[in-house]
N, C-alpha and C positions, 0 to 999 in steps of 0.2 A: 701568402701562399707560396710554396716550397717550386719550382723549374718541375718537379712529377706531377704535383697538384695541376699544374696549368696546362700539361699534357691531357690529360683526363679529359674522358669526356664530363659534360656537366652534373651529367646522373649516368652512376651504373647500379645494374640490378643483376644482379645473380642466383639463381635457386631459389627465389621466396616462396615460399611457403606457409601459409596462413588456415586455421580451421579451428572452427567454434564446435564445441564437443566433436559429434559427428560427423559435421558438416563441412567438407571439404572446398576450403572456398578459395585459396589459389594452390597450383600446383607444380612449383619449379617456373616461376615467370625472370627470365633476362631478356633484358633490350639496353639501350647505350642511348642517350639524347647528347647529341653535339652542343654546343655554347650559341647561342644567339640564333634557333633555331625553336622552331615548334614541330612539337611531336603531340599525335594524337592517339590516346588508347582509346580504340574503336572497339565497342561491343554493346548489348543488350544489356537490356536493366537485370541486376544477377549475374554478370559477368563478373563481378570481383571488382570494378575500378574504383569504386571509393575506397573499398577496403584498403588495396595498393598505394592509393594517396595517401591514405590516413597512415600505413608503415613510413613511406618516405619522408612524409613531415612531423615522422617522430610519436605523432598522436598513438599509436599501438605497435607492440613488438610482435616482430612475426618468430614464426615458430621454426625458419630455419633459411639458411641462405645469406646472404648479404645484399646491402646496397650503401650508395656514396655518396652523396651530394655535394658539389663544389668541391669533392675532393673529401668531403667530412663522412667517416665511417657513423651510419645513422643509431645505429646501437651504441659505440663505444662514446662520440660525439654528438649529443643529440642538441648540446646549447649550441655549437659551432656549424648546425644544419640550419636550426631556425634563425639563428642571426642572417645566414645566407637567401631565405625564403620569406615568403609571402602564401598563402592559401587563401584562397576566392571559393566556399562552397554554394553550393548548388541554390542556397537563396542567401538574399541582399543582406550582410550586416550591416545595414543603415539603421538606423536613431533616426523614424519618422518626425519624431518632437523638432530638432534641430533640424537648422537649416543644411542646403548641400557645402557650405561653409565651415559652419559651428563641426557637422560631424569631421572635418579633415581638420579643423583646428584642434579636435579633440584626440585626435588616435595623434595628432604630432605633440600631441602634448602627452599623453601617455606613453611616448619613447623617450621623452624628455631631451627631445630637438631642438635647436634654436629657433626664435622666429617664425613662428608656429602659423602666421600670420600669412607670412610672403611663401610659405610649402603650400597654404591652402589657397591662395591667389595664383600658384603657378600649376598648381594641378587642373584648378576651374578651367584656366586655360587651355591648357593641355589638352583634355578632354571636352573642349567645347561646352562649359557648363557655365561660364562666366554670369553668362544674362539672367540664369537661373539658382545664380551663386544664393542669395539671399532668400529666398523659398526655402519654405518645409520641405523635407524633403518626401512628405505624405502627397507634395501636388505632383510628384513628379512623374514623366511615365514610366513604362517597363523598361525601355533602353536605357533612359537618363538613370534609374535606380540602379541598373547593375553597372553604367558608367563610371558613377561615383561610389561603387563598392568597390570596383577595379584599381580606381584611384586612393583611396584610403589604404589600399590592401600596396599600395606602392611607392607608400610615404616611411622613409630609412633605406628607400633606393636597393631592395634586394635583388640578389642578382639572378635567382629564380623564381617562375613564380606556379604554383598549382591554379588552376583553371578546372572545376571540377562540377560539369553540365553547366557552364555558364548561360546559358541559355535557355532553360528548363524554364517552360513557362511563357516562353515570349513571343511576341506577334510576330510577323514575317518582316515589316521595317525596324524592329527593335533590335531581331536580331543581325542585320546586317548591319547597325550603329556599333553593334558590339563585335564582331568581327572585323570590320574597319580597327575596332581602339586593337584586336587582340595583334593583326599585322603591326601596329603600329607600335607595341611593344618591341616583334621580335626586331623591328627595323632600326632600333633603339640600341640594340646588343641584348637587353631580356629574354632568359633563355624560358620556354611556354613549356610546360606538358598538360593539355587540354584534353580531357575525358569526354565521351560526346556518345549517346546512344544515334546521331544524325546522320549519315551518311553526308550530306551533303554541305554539313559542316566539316568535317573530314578534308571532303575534297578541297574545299574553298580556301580550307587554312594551313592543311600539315605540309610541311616538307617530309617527312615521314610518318608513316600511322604504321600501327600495331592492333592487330585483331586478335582481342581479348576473348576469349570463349572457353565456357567450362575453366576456368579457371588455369587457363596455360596460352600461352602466343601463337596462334597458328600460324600467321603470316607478320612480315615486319619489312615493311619496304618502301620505297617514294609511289606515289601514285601511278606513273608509269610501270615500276614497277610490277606492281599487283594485278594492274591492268594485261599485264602480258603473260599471267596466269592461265587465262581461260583466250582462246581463237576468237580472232573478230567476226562478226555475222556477217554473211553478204547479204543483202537485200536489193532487189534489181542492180547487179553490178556495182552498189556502189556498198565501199568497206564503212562497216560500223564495229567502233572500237569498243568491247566491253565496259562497260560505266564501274563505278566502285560497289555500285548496288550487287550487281552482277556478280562481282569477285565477290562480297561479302555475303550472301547467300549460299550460293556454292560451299565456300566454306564450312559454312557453319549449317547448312541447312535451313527449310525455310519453317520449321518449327520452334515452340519453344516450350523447355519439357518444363512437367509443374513442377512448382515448389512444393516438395514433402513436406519442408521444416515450415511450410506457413510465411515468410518471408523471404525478401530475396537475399544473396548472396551478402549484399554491401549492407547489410542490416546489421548493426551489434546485436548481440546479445543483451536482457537486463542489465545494467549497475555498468556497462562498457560505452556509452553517448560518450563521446570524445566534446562536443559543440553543446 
């Protein structure tokens, strides 16, 4: 990487631009994610945030604007983005058949890594999956599945990684296993951009969020931040600070309009499934 490259922030985004025939599904979206930081694009389901993942890991070209990754132009560079990345979608790619072993013995053996053996013995670890190394990974629960999706998706040591509704699905202790593992990336240097329709996954984990709506950024700030958007409430004399609920509603309103086109925004069209 070139003394500009390491300037850079991790990811920049400028002007994207994305729409399926009619359907305008992002509209001029920039924001900037620092190195060894998580960043969350907050918004509703049909906000556009897969879509935007699926431009910056390459999987689909947008229709106008740019973005960067680790310094790599996603258009012009798209082998020199994925070498740099990792994508965790919305459900588990785990191989129930295999164990939570076999499947990370397998993806390091599909980059054609050394040692394929001691990368899936230091991940188990890693993510506390040791005792459960040797099980199917059909016995496992909701947290443990998407643990060892986390960890498979982090074997070639990428320096970024997509997080994209990692939590979609999961109990209330599942998901708090899994936001443990996502800090403990960023504490690592892994730099996060974590999509989340949650609110309160937002809160818990971004150093910065981005409120994705209609298809453009309304707001992009640290949780403080955002919070000092809207006046705090008094209630018997004492100050209550806006929650991120608060700010995010406001914003965007507490509706949500239909889908004309029958689907939501982050839906390909036929013959365009990227996965």
């Amino acid at each position: 990487m070139t003394t500009d490259q390491a300037l850079e922030p991790a990811i920049r985004v400028r002007g994207i631009e994305k729409s399926f025939k009619d359907l305008h599904v992002l509209r001029g979206v920039d924001f900037d994610v620092q190195a060894g930081s998580i960043f969350a694009l907050l918004g509703s389901n049909g906000a556009g945030k897969t879509t935007l993942v699926r431009i910056l890991s390459t999987l689909l070209k947008a229709d106008a604007g740019t973005a960067t990754v680790h310094g790599f132009d996603v258009a012009a560079k798209p082998g020199d983005v994925r070498e740099s990345i990792s994508l965790t979608g919305q459900f588990a790619a785990v191989d129930e058949v295999l164990s939570g072993r076999e499947n990370l013995v397998l993806v390091a053996k599909l980059r054609h890594l050394k040692d394929p053996g001691a990368i899936a013995d230091d991940l188990l670890t890693r993510f506390s999956l040791t005792d459960a190394g040797d099980r199917k990974a059909s016995t496992y629960s909701g947290g443990m599945r998407r643990r060892l999706d986390i960890a498979m998706s982090l074997i070639g040591n990428p320096r970024i990684i997509f997080l994209d509704e990692p939590t979609t699905g999961l109990d209330p202790q599942a998901r708090i296993e899994v936001w443990q593992t996502v800090k403990e990336l960023a504490q690592g240097g892994t730099t996060v951009l974590l999509t989340t329709q949650y609110l309160d996954e937002a809160e818990q984990l971004a150093d910065r969020i981005a409120i994705l709506h209609q298809g453009t950024i309304i707001q992009n700030g640290t949780l403080a931040e955002l919070k000092q958007l809207l006046p705090p409430a008094k209630v018997e004399y004492v100050e209550k600070q806006p929650s991120l609920e608060d700010v995010f509603l406001t914003l965007v309103g507490d509706t949500v309009e239909p889908d004309t086109a029958g689907r939501t925004d982050d839906t390909l069209p036929a013959g365009k499934e990227s996965r």
